[in-house]
N, C-alpha and C positions, 0 to 999 in steps of 0.2 A: 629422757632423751633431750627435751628442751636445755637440761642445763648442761647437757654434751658441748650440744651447739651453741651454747654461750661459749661455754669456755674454748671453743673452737676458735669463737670469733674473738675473744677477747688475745688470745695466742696469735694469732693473725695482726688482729692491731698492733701488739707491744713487739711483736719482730719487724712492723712495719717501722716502728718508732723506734725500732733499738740504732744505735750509735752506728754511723759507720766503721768498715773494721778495716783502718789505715794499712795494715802490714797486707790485706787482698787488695787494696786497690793500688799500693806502691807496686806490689808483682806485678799487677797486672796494665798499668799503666809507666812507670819508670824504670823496671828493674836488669829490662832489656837493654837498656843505652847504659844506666848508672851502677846497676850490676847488684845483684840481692842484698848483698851485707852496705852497700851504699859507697864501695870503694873505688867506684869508675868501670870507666870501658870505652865503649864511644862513646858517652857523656863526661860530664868530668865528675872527678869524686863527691859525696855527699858530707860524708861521713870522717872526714877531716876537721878536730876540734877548733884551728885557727879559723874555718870556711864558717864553721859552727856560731862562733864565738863572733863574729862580723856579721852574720847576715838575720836580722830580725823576721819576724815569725811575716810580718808586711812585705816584705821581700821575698818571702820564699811562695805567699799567696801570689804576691804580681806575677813570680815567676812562671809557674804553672799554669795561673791565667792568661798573661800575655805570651809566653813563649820567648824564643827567639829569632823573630822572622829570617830567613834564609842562611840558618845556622842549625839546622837539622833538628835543635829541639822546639816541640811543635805546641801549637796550642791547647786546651782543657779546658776551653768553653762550655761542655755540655759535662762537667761535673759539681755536682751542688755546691754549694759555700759548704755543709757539712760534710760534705765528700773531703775536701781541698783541707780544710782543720785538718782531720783524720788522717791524712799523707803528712800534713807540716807538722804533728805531734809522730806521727811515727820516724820523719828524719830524725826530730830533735832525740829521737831514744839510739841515735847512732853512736852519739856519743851523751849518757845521760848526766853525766856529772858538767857538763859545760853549758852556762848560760848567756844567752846573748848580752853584749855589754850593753850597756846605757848609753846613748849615740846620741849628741844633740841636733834636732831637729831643724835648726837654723842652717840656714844654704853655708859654704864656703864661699869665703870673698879671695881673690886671688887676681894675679894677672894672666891673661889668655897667653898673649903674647910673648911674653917670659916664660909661661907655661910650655911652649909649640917645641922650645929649644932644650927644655930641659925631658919635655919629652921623646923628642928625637935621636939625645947623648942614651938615656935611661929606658926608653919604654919600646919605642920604635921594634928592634931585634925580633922581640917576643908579639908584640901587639900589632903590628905591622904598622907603615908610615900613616896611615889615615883610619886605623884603629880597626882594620876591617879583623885584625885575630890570627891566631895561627892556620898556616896551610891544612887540610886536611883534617879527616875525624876519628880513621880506625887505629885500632889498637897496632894490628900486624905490618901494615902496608903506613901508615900515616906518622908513626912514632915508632922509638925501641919501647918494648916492651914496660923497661924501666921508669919510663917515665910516664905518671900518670895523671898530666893534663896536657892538651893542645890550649894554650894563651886565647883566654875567650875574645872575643868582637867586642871594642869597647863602645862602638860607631852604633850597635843596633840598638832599636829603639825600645825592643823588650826590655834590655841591659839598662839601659839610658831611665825607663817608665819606670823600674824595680827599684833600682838600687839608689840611694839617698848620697846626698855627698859626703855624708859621714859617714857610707860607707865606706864608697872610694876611698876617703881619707885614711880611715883605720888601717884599709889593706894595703895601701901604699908605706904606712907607717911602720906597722907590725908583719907584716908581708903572711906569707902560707908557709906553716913547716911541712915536710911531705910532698911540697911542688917546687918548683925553678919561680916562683917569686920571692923574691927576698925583703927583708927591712928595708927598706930607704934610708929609715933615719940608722940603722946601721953600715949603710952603704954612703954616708956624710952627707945626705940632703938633711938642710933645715924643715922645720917646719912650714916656714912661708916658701920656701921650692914647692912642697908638698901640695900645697894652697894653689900653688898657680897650674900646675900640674891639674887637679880635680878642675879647677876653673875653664882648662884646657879640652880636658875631656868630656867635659859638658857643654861645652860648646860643638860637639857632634852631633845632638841634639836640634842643629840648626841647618844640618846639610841634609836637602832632601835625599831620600832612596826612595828608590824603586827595583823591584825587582824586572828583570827581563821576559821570563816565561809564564802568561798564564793559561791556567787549565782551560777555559772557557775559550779561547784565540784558536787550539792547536787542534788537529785532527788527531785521532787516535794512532791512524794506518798510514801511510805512504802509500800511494796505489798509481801507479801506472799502466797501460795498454799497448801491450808489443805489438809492433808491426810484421814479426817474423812467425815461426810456427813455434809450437812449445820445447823441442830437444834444441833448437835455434837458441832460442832466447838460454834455455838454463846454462849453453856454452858462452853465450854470451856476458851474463851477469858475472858465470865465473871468471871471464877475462876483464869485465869491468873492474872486478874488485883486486884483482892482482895489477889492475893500474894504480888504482891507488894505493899502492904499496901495502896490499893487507896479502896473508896467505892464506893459501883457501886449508881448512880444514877437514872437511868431508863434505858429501853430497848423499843427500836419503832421500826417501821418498818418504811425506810428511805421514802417510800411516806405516810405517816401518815399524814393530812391535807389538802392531795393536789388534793386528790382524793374520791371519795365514798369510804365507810368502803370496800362495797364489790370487788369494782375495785384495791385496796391496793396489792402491786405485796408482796407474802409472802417468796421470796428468795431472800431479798435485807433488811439487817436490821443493827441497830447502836446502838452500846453498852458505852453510857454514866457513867464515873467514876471521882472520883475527892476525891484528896489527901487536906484536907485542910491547912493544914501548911504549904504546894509545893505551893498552890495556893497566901494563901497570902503571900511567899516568893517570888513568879513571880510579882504579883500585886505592889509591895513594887518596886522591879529595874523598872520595868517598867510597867504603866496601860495598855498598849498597847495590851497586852499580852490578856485580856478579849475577844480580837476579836477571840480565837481558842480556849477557855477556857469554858465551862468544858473540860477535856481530851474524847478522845473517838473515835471510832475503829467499823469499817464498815465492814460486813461480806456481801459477795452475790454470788449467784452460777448463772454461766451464762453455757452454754452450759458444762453440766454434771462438771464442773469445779470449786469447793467452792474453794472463794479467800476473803484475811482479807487484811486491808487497813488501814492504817494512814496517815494523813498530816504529812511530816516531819519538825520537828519543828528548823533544823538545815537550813532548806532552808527559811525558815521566818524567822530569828533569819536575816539572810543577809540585809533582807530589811528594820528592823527597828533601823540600824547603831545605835549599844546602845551591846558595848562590854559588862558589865555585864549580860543582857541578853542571848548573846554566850553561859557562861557557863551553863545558866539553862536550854537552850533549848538544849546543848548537852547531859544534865542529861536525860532532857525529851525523846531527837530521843535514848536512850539507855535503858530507862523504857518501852517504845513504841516496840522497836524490839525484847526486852525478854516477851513482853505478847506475840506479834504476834508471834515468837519460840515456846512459848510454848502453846497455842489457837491450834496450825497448824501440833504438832503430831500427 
């Protein structure tokens, strides 16, 4: 019996110390955005031999560690350094015949300023004018199908923390086969264009950000307290929201399904509306956005007391770190608090 229970615990130890196993932690932490065999989605592709062949084993650690603040990919602070190997040996098996080049470690010297202009002829299109990236993240709503990358943020500080200027260099040089970046030096930039260019884009590095929405700032709810009686107020919100140009969708009562018709509590109901050009302008920055989508606004009288309710879309906007989103979800929590203002006279 004793040496059962050795050997119990000794199994116990060596599973405890066995290797992380990089192909269940990529599932279960990247596969969703970059997609199981590593060929994109809403992240961009992994598994691309030029993306391979540019981005050092350092790189692909910062990445994971730092993220990409308000670029949808998120941070992996609370995974080990041997977790974090384990993922970065499982990309490199995406493509396993391809080895990172040999990159030298000394900064690029360049000019900023010569750099601004040939960025602007060259880079601007795809990167945007102040490097913030392509619009939007999803596959269906944000790009054709065909194309699979959105021109990442060169402005963010993850990008900026990870990537060495030999990177930059390389991929401006030899560009991505499989994406819309191209050579440069095929496209007739010298090498000292190239140089001012990286010089350029590290100097983003210098321009504060900040994001606009934090979690800790925002209420959860939207809550207001009607002055009128509760069938009052729910005609009411429905003519709020058909002011501001949304169209109402349906009107239930919020236990609708959950219970027998007759057991259905009749002071507790949800006023469905939905703008659709708002819509697929949300959908386009980010698909994410479907999870709180239609719009809609909950009326219920509890103890003599009619109260109107929204999700505020300025506290969720926090959590799915994707700055263009900010702005529409602060459109949203200000569409949302002029129906509830006006539902609540």
């Amino acid at each position: 019996m004793k040496r059962l229970i050795t050997l119990f615990i000794l199994g116990l130890t060596a599973a405890a110390h066995a290797a992380p196993d990089g192909a269940l932690l990529y599932a279960r932490n990247c596969a969703a955005c970059h997609g199981a065999d590593g060929r994109g989605g809403v992240g961009v592709p992994l598994a691309l031999p030029d993306f391979l062949a540019t981005a050092s084993d350092d790189y692909l650690r910062r990445t994971i560690r730092l993220g990409r603040p308000g670029r949808v990919m998120p941070a992996f602070p609370h995974l080990s350094d041997a977790e974090v190997e384990a993922i970065v040996r499982h990309i490199r098996g995406f493509a396993p015949g391809v080895k990172p080049r040999a990159l030298p470690a000394a900064p690029v010297r360049g000019d900023p300023e010569r750099g601004a202009a040939l960025y602007r002829r060259h880079c601007a299109a795809c990167h945007g004018p102040n490097g913030e990236g392509g619009k939007g993240t999803g596959v269906t709503f944000s790009r054709p199908r065909d194309l699979p990358i959105i021109a990442p943020a060169l402005n963010n500080p993850g990008f900026l923390a990870a990537a060495s200027d030999a990177q930059i260099k390389a991929t401006l040089m030899w560009g991505r086969k499989g994406t819309p970046m191209p050579s440069f030096l095929e496209q007739g930039l010298t090498e000292r264009d190239i140089d001012d260019v990286v010089a350029f884009v590290r100097g983003f590095e210098r321009q504060p950000r900040q994001r606009r929405s934090e979690l800790k700032d925002e209420p959860p709810v939207l809550i207001r307290e009607s002055a009128s009686d509760f069938a009052t107020t729910v005609e009411n919100v429905k003519q709020a929201a058909v002011g501001q140009n949304f169209r109402l969708i349906r009107v239930q009562r919020l236990e609708d399904g959950l219970f027998p018709p007759g057991e259905v509590s009749r002071s507790e109901t949800i006023v469905y509306f939905c703008n659709f050009r708002f819509l697929y302008e949300a959908l386009a920055v980010d698909p994410r956005v479907g999870l709180f989508l239609p719009c809609r606004v909950t009326v219920v009288e509890r103890e003599g007391k009619v109260l109107v309710m929204a999700i505020n879309p300025t506290r969720l906007a926090a959590l799915f770190n994707n700055e263009e989103l900010d702005e529409m979800c602060e459109r949203m929590r200000g569409i949302y608090e002029a129906i509830l203002e006006e539902g609540t006279l």
